[in-house]
C-alpha positions as CSV (number, residue, x, y, z in Angstrom):
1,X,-17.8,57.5,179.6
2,X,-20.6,55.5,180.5
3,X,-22.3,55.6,183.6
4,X,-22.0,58.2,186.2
5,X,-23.9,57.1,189.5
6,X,-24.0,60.0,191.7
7,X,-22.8,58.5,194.9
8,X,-22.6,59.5,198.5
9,X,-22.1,56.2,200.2
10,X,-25.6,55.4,201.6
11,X,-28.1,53.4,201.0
12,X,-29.7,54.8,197.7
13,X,-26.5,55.3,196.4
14,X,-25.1,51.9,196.8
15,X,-28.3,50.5,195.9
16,X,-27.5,52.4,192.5
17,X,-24.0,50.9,191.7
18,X,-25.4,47.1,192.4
19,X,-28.4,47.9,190.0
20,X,-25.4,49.2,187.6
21,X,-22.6,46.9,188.2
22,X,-22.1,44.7,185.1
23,X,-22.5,47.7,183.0
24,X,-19.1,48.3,181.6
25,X,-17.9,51.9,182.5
26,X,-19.6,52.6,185.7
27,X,-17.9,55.5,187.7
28,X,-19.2,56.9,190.9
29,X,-18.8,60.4,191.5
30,X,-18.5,61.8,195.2
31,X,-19.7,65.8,195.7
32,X,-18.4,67.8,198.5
33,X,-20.9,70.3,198.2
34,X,-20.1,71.7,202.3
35,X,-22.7,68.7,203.4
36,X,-23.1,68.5,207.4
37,X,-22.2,64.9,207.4
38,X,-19.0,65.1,205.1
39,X,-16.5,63.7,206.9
40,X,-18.6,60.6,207.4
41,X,-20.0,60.7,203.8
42,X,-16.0,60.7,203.0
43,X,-15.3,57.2,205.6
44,X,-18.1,55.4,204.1
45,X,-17.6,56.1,200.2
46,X,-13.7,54.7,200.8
47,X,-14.9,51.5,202.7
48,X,-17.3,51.4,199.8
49,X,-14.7,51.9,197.0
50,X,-11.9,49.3,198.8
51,X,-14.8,46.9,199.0
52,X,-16.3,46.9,196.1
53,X,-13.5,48.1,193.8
54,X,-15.4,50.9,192.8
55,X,-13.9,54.2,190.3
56,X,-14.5,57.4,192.2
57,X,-14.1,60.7,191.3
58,X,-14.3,63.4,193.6
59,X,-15.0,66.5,193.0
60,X,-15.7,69.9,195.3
61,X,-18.8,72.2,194.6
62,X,-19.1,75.4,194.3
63,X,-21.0,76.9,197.3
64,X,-24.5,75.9,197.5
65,X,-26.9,78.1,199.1
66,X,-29.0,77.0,202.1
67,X,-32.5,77.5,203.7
68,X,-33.2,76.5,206.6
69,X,-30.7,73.2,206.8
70,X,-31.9,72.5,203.3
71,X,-29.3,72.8,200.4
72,X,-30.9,75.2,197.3
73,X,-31.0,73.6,193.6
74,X,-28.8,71.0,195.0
75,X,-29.0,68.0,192.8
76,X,-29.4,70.4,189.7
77,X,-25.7,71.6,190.5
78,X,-25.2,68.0,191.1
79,X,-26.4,67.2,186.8
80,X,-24.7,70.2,186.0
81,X,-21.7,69.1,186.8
82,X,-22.2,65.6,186.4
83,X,-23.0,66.8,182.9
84,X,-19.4,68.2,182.2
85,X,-18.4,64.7,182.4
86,X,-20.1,64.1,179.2
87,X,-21.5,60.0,180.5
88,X,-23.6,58.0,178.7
89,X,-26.6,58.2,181.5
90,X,-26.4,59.8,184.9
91,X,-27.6,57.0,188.1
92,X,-29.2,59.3,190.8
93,X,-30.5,57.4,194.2
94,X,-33.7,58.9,194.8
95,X,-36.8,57.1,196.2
96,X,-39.5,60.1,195.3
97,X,-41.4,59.5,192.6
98,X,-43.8,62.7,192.7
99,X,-42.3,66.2,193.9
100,X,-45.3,66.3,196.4
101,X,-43.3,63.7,198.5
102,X,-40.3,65.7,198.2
103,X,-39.4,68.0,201.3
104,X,-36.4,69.3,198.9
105,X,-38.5,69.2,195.7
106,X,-35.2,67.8,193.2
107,X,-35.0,64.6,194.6
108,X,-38.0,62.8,192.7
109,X,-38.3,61.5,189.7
110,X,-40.4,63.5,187.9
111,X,-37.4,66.4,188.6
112,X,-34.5,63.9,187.3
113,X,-36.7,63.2,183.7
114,X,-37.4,67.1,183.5
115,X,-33.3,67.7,184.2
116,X,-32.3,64.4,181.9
117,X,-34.5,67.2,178.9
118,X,-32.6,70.5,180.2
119,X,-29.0,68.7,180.2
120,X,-29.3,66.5,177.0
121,X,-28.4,63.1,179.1
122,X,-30.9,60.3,180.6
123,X,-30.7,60.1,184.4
124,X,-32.2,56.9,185.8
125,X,-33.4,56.5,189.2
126,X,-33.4,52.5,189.7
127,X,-35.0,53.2,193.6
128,X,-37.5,55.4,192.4
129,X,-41.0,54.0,194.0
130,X,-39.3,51.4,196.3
131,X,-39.3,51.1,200.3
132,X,-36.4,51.6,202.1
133,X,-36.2,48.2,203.4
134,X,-36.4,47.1,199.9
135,X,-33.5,49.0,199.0
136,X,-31.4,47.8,202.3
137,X,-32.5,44.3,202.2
138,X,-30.9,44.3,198.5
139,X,-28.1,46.0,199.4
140,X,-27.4,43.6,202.5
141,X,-28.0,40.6,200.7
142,X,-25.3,41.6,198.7
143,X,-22.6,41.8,201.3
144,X,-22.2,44.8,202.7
145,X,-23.0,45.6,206.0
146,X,-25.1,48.6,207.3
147,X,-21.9,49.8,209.2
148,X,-20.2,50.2,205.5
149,X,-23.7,52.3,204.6
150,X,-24.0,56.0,206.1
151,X,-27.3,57.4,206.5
152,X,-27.9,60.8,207.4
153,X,-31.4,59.8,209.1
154,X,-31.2,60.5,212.8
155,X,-28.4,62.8,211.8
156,X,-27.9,66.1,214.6
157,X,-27.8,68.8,211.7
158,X,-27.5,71.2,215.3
159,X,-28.1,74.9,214.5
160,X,-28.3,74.6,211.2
């Protein structure tokens, strides 16, 4: 298959695809996984696929339990069934390196390389180490615009 970039439309995500693009057989996968932020998730990812011509595949998750506003095992279930897919390498957007930085601790490197053992399949994480702005200003100077990009920063999760 060849590359799967795990792809939700912001920044780390998109960042992702542009480190991956001249690869032949990049395809982005989209997980409705009952995120707050869905529906914007959903807007950003098809101005990002019209755009940039990208091949999505979306898929629905099976319910993902929550603590506290924080999804469970997330991006596990996320290689698990980006894993079914059967790509040459998984592309995940995180910018953790250590899980001590990590309020969710699976979204850092050192959680992708032990996952990339458990599932059989190499996940890269090309924003892994860099600054935000970094990963905008690339992004930016790349032609998209930050109203293309959603970010859940600032986002009113409510009562969750």
């Amino acid at each position: 298959m060849g590359s799967l970039i795990l792809f939700s439309g912001g920044w780390e995500s998109v960042f992702c695809y542009l480190k991956n693009k001249n690869k032949k057989d990049t395809t982005c996968l989209f997980l409705d996984y009952g995120q707050p932020y869905l529906k914007e998730e959903r807007v950003a990812v098809a101005v990002l696929k019209k755009s940039l011509l990208l091949n999505v595949i979306e898929r629905k998750v099976p319910l993902i339990k929550q603590k506290k506003g924080t999804f469970l095992k997330r991006n596990r279930t996320f290689f698990n069934l980006a894993s079914n897919f059967n790509p040459d390498e998984i592309v995940f957007g995180t910018r953790n390196i250590f899980p001590f930085f990590d309020k969710h601790g699976d979204s850092n490197l050192w959680f992708a390389r032990k996952e990339a053992k458990r599932i059989g399949i190499p996940i890269r994480t090309p924003a892994a180490g860099l600054l935000k702005a970094q990963i905008k200003k690339t992004v930016l100077n790349a032609g998209i615009s930050e109203e293309q990009i959603f970010s859940s920063e600032g986002y009113n999760y409510g009562n969750l």
